[in-house]
Structure formats: C-alpha cells, structure tokens
N, C-alpha and C positions, 0 to 999 in steps of 0.2 A: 589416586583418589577416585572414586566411583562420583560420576558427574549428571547430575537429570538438569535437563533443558525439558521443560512446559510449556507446550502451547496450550495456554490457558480455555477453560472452554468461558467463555466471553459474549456470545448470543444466545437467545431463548432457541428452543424448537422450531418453532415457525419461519425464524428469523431466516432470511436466503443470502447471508453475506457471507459466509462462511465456505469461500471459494477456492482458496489459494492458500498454496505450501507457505509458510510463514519462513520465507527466504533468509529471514537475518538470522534464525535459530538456524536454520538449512546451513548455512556459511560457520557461524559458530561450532556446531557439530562436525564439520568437514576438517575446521581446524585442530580439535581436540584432538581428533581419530589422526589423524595425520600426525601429529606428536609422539602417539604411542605413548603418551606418557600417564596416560590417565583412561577408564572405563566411561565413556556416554553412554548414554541413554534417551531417547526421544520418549516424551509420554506425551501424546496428543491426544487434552482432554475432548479438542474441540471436535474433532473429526472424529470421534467415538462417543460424546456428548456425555461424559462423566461428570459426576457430580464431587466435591470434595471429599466426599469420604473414598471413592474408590481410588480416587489421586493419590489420597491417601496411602492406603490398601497397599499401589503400583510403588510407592516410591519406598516404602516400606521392605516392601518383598524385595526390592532392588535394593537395598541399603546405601541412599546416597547418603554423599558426607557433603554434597551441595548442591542447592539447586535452585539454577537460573530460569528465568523469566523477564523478559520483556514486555513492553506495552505503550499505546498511545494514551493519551488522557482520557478520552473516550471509554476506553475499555481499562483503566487502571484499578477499577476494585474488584476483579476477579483477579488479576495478577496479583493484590495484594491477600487477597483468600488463599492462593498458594500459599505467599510466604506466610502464614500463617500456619498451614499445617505444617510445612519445614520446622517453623519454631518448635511448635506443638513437638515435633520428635527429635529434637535437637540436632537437627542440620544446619547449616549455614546458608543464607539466604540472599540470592542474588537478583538485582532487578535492573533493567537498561532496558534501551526504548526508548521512543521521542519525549515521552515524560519524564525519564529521568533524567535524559541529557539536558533538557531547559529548563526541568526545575529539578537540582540533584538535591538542595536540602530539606527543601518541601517532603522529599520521594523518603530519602534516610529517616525523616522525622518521624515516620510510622517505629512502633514499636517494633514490629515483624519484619521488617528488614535490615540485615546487617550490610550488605555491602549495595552502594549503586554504581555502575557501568556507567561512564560520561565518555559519548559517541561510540567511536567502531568499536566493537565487542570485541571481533574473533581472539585477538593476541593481548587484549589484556585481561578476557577470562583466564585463558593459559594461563599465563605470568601471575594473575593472584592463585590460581590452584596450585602451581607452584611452592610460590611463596606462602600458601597457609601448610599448605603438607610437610615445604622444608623449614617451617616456623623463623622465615625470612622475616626482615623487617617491611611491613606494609605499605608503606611511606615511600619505599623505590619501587611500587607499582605504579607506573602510568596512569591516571584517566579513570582514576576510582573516587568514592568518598564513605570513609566508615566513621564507625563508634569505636570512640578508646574513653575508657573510664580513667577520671581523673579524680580520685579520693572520692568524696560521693557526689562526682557532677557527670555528666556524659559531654565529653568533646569531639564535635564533628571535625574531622581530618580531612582535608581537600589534597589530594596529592597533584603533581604538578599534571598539565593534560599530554595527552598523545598525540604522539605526530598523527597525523591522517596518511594512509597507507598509499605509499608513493603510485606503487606501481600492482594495478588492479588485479593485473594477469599473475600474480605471484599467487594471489589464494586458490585452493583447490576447489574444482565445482563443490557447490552446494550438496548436502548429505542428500539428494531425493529420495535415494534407497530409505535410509531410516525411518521414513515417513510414508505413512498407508494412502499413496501417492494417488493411487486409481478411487480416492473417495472425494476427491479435488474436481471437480468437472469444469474447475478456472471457467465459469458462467459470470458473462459482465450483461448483457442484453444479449447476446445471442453468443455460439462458435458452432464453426462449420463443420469440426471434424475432432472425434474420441479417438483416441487420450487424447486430454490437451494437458500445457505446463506450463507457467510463466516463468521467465528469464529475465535479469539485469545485466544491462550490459554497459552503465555508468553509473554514477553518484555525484546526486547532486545536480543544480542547475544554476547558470549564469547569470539569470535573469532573477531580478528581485518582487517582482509581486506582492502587492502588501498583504493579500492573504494567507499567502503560501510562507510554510517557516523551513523550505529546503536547503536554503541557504546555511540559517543558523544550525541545520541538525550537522551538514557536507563539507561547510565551509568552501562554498566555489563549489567548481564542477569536476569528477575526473573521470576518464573515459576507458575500458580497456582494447587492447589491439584491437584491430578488425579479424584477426588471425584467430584470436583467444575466442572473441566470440562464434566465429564457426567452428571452430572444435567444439565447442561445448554444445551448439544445437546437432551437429553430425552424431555426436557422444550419447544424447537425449533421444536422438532417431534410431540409432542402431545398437545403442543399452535396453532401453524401453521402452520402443515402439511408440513414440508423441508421434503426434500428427498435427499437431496445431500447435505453437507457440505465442505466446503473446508477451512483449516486451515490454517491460513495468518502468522502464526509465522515464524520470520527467520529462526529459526532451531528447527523443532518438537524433531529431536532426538538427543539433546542434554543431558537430561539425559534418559540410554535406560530404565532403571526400571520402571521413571515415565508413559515414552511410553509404555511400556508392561501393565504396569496398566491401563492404559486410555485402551488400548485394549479390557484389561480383563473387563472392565466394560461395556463397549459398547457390546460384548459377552453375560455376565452375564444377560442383561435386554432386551436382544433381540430387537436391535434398529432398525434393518434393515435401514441402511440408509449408502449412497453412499459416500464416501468422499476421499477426495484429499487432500495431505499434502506437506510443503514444508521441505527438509532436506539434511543433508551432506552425502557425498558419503561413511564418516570415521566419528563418530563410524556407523557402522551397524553388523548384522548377521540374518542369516538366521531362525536359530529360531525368531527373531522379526519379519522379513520382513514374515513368515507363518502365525504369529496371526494376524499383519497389514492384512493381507490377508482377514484370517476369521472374521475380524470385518468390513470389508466394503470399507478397503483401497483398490481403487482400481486403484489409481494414484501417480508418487510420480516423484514431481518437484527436480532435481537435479541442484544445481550452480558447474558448470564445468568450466568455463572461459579460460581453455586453455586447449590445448594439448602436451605443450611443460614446461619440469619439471622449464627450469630456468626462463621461463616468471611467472609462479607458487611460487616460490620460491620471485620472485621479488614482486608480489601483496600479498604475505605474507597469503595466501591463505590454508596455512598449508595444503595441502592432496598428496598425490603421485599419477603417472599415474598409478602405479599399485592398490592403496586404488579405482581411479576412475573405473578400467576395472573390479576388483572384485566388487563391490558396483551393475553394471550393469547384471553383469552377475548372480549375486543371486535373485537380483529384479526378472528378467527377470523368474529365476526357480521360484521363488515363485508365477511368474502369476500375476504380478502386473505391471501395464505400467509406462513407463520412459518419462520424459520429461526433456532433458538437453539446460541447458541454456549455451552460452557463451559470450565471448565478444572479440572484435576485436581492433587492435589501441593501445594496451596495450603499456605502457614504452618501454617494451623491443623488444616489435612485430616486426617482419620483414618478408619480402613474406617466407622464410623458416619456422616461425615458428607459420604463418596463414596455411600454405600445414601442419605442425604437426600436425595442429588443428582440420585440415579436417580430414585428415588419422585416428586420433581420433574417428570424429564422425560416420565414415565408419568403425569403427572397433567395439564398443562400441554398435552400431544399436540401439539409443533411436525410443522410438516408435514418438517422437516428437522434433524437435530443433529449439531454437531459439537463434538469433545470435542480439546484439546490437554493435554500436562503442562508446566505452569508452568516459564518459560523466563525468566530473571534478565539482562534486557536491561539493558548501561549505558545512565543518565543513566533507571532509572527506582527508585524506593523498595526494589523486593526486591531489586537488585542491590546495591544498600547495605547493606541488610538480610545478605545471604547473605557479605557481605564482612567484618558485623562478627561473624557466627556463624563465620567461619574456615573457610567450605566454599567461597569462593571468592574470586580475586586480583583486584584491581583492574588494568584490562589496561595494558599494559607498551609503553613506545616501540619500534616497529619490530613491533609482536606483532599476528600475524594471528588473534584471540582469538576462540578456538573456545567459543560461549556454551553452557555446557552446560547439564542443566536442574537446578532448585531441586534443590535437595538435602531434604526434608524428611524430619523425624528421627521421624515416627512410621511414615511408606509408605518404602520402596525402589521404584526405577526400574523392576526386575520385577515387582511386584503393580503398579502403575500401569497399564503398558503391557498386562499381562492383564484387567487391571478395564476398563480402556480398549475392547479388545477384544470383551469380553463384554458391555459396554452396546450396541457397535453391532449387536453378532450379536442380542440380546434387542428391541432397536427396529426396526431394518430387516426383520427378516426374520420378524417377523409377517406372518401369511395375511393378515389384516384391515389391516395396514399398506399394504402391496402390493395388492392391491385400490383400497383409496383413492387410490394415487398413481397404479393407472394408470386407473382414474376420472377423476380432475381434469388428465390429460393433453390440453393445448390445441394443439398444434401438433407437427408431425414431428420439426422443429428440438430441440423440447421429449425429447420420447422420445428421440431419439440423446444430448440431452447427461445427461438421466437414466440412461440404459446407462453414459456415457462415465464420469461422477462415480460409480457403484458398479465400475468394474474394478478398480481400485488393490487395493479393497479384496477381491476376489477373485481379482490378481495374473494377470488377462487381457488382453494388448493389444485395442488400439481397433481395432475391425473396420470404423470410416467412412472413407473416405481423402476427408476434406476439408482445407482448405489449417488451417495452423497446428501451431506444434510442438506442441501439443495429441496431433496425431493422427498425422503424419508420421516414421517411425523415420529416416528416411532423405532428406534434400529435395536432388534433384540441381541445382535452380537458385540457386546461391549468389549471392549480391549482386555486382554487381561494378561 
C-alpha cells in the first residue's frame, strides 16, 4: 500500500515554532521503509508552508491509500483538515499523537477520521496497513480505535492496547533523509553551530508532575543503550554533517551511569559536535556535569517551575530550592550554560510566591529564562484538577478543545501576562546581563540566533534570510 505521513503545517507564517524534524512521523517512516512492505512517503506541509489544497495536489499525485497524521491538542485542527482531504479523496485516514492517545473517542468522533493510533505508532501503523491490504480482521490490531457500522448505527471498536516497545534500540534511526532536514534550524533561544538536529534517546519520564502528561502518553520511563545512542549521533555526523545536537528527552539524567557512558563515548570516538540537553536540577554532580563538559555539552535546559518550596511540593515536582541553587551553581563551575524554565499561575501561586520566583531567578543567574502561564493539558493532573474546580470541561466528541490557561483563583490572566513581562524586561535587559552574553558569544551562528530569539519579544522581524520558516515570511519554493 502507498503510505503518506503529514506533517501537518500547524503555524501561521510569522509563527517561529516551527523548529524541529517531527521525530515520531521520523521513527514511523523508518519503520514502514524497513518492512519493505509498503511505499512511504513524507509530505511536509509545515516546513514548505502548504496550504490544503496543495496537500492535496501532493497526496493525490502520490496516490495514497492511507494517510497518517499525528498531533498534540494544541495543533489538532490542522491534523484534522488533512484527514479531511483523505476523505475528500477516498483514503483512509489515520491520526495518533498525544491527543489521540488521551482522548482516542473524542479523536475518532470527527467524521474524517477512520482510524486513531493509541501510543507508540511505529508497529501498529505497520500491523493495520497490513491488515487493511490483507482485509485481516481489525480487531487483532493492537492499540487502534475505528468505526464498524452496525445496521444504521456506528460502533467505535477499542482493540485491546500494545505492549510499549521493550527494547528502544530495536527501532531503526529516525527517517531524517525523508524529510527537507536543512530547513529545521532546531532554534530554541539560541544554537551554536549549523546543521543542527534533535535526538531522543528515551521515553518517557519517572517523575509525575502534575502538569506534565509524560507519564500517561510512556507509561514510566525507557531508555535505550548508551551504545545505540552514539551510533546514532556518530551516524548524524558523518551521514549529514550535524554539528549540533540537542536531546529532546524529558530527563537525559535520569540514570547518571547511562549519562556518563553516553559521554564516555562521545569522547572515545572524538565526535566534536555541539549539543544541548534537557534535565533535573536532582540527581546531578560535578563529576558528570565535567565529562557533559568534555563531550560537547555545552547547554543544559533546566525545568525549575518555581521558587517557592510549597508551590513545589504542591505540583509534586520532587526537588528542593536548595537541589535547584546547587544544580546551578556546579553547571555554572563546570562551564556549561543554564537555561531555566518556569511557570507562573501555578495552584498555589500568589503575587508572594511569583516575587519567590523572581528572587529565584536573580539568585540562581541562569544564562537564559523562560517563564510560561500554566496551561491544563488533557491526560495530565491540573487538567482534572481544573475540571473538578468547575473552570474547566472535560473535552467533548468532535471538539476541537481550545486548552485555555489554569484558571487560578488568587492571579487573573492580566497580572500574569504583565508580571510575566516584567520579569523578562528586569532579566534581559540588565547592562551587566548583556555584556555577559555577548562575552560568552562562541560562534556567528551563535549571535544571529541570539538576535533571532530576542525579536518576538521586541516585535521585530528577522533581518537573516537564511532557509527555514524560522526566518522566511515568504518561501517561493513550495514542495512539489
């Protein structure tokens, strides 16, 4: 069967989020091709900025006979504008993604889609392309949910779920070839060095946070070799010429051994190549964060979400203010940059314990901060939470559920977004801040995408015209 996988295009023009290879289609595509048993096809509307009709056009000209699509809640009504032209041309229409894993009947209840993917994709796309080609019974697919008409009624069909895939290192890298790789500038607030690529090197996280729905998408946490994951960055260096890596895992240093290994190997084979990770403030130490050092780390995303122990304690965030101020303060000896995330709005937040927050980040001196207001994603604890406080619905069959943010009953949504404001004006735009970053500026690359990550917030377009919708208002070479 001829097989289209859609990266949805999901942002406006202007929009700068539009970063990164969409890694779970990248792994689904890997698996297809590696079957031999079927024809893929990658149509990426996003990184060409297509509009439906040429999705169209593409999928058309390709003749699939099915076509997948994934998506977060966020961005689920352009996913569902696909499955719409699939119908529209009589394909078969597949949708998975963190929205349809936590809500698979809400997802199916759209007219225009026939089947939804509930968790890991790769093996039971297969397994249904399979089974609809050899007009198998559907019902022994793993980890779907479709429509069977039943006289004149529609019955949703729940098949039993799928194992979660033992052993990580079995899957083949990610399809990057398939995908128009060099229009990705993987841009989060800065990177050092073109190409860059993002990598996973586990699933899932151990830690439950009530904002975060990692758990319920992974179930637990799994990790693959330290082995698996340097072949795959050595594979990315001397397939493609990356230069920079950045590691998408929720928690690289979850276990520290495996992290030291993955080090020791990147070392061993002399990778030279630049990379950023994401990880907890607890566990760390200073012998790891020396070899992160010597292998190329030269970044490290920190989730901090507060300043204040008992709003901490309340989002079940497991770390102490003191785990956070030592965490910062070894980074910082080891020569490796901080970038701390937080969030605002929180259950317990109150104007006292947004001033903790700050005092925090003024203490702390990440070389980078970024502040969000608490956003009540289904299938994680606030979302329940906000559901059984009556500020918000549980989302609805056929409901394209615009997640709005926490409602918290001591802040409103305007002191947030001005407190908001006022922290980055009061952090960034220190004399002695500025200085320091353009001090510790290593590379040209480096300086454009430092410019590029403070316009938003000065409301300036991008003055580089290099390739990616990052930078391009306007791209006259459409996919075709």
């Amino acid at each position: 069967m001829k097989i289209a996988l859609v990266n949805h295009n999901y942002c406006t023009q202007s929009d700068p989020n539009i970063t990164y290879i969409p890694l779970g289609l990248a792994y689904i595509a890997a698996v297809l091709r590696k079957s031999g048993r079927h024809e893929v096809r990658i149509i990426d509307a996003a990184a060409y900025n297509l509009n439906d009709e040429q999705v169209e056009r593409l999928l058309v000209k390709f003749g699939a006979d099915i076509v997948g699509v994934g998506a977060a809640t966020e961005v689920l009504e352009s996913a569902i504008r696909v499955c719409k032209v699939a119908k529209k041309n009589s394909m078969i229409s597949v949708i998975g993604g963190p929205h349809a894993t936590i809500s698979p009947l809400e997802t199916l209840a759209f007219d225009e889609v026939d089947f939804v993917v509930i968790g890991e994709g790769e093996y039971t796309l297969l397994e249904l392309a399979d089974a609809i080609e050899q007009k198998k019974e559907l019902k022994k697919v793993k980890g779907i949910m479709f429509k069977k008409k039943k006289g004149k009624k529609i019955e949703f069909v729940r098949t039993k779920p799928r194992e979660l895939i033992k052993n990580l290192d079995d899957l083949p890298y990610p399809a990057i070839d398939m995908f128009p790789w060099k229009r990705y500038p993987a841009h989060t607030s800065f990177v050092r060095n073109l190409p860059c690529i993002q990598m996973i090197t586990s699933r899932g996280c151990p830690f439950k946070c009530t904002f975060c729905g990692s758990s319920a998408l992974w179930g637990g946490c799994r990790s693959r070799s330290a082995k698996s994951v340097v072949d795959e960055m050595e594979y990315l260096v001397k397939k493609f010429g990356f230069r920079e890596i950045y590691i998408m895992d929720d928690t690289f240093n979850t276990d520290l051994k495996r992290a030291e290994e993955i080090c020791d190997g990147i070392i061993k084979r002399k990778l030279n190549i630049s990379i950023r990770i994401q990880a907890r403030v607890y566990p760390m130490n200073r012998a790891l964060l020396r070899k992160m050092k010597k292998a190329g780390i030269y970044c490290i995303y920190y989730g901090v979400e507060s300043g204040n122990q008992e709003v901490l304690n309340d989002i079940k965030k497991g770390i102490t203010l003191e785990q956070i101020k030592n965490a910062f303060k070894m980074t910082r000896e080891a020569g490796i940059r901080t970038f701390a995330f937080f969030m605002i709005g929180l259950p317990k937040d109150t104007k006292k314990t947004i001033q903790d927050t700050f005092n925090l980040v003024m203490e702390i001196e990440p070389d980078f901060v970024n502040f969000t207001i608490l956003v009540p994603y289904p299938g994680t604890q606030v979302y329940e939470l906000a559901i059984r406080e009556g500020s918000l619905e549980r989302v609805k069959p056929k409901e394209i559920f615009r997640v709005p943010l926490y409602k918290n009953k001591n802040l409103d949504e305007a002191y947030l977004r001005k407190k908001m404001f006022t922290i980055y004006k009061k952090f960034y735009m220190r004399p002695s801040y500025l200085l320091k970053r353009l001090v510790r500026l290593r590379t040209f690359t480096e300086l454009k995408t430092n410019i590029i990550s403070g316009l938003p917030f000065f409301q300036r377009k991008n003055p580089f015209n290099v390739k990616g919708r990052w930078i391009i208002p306007e791209d006259k070479k459409k996919q075709n």
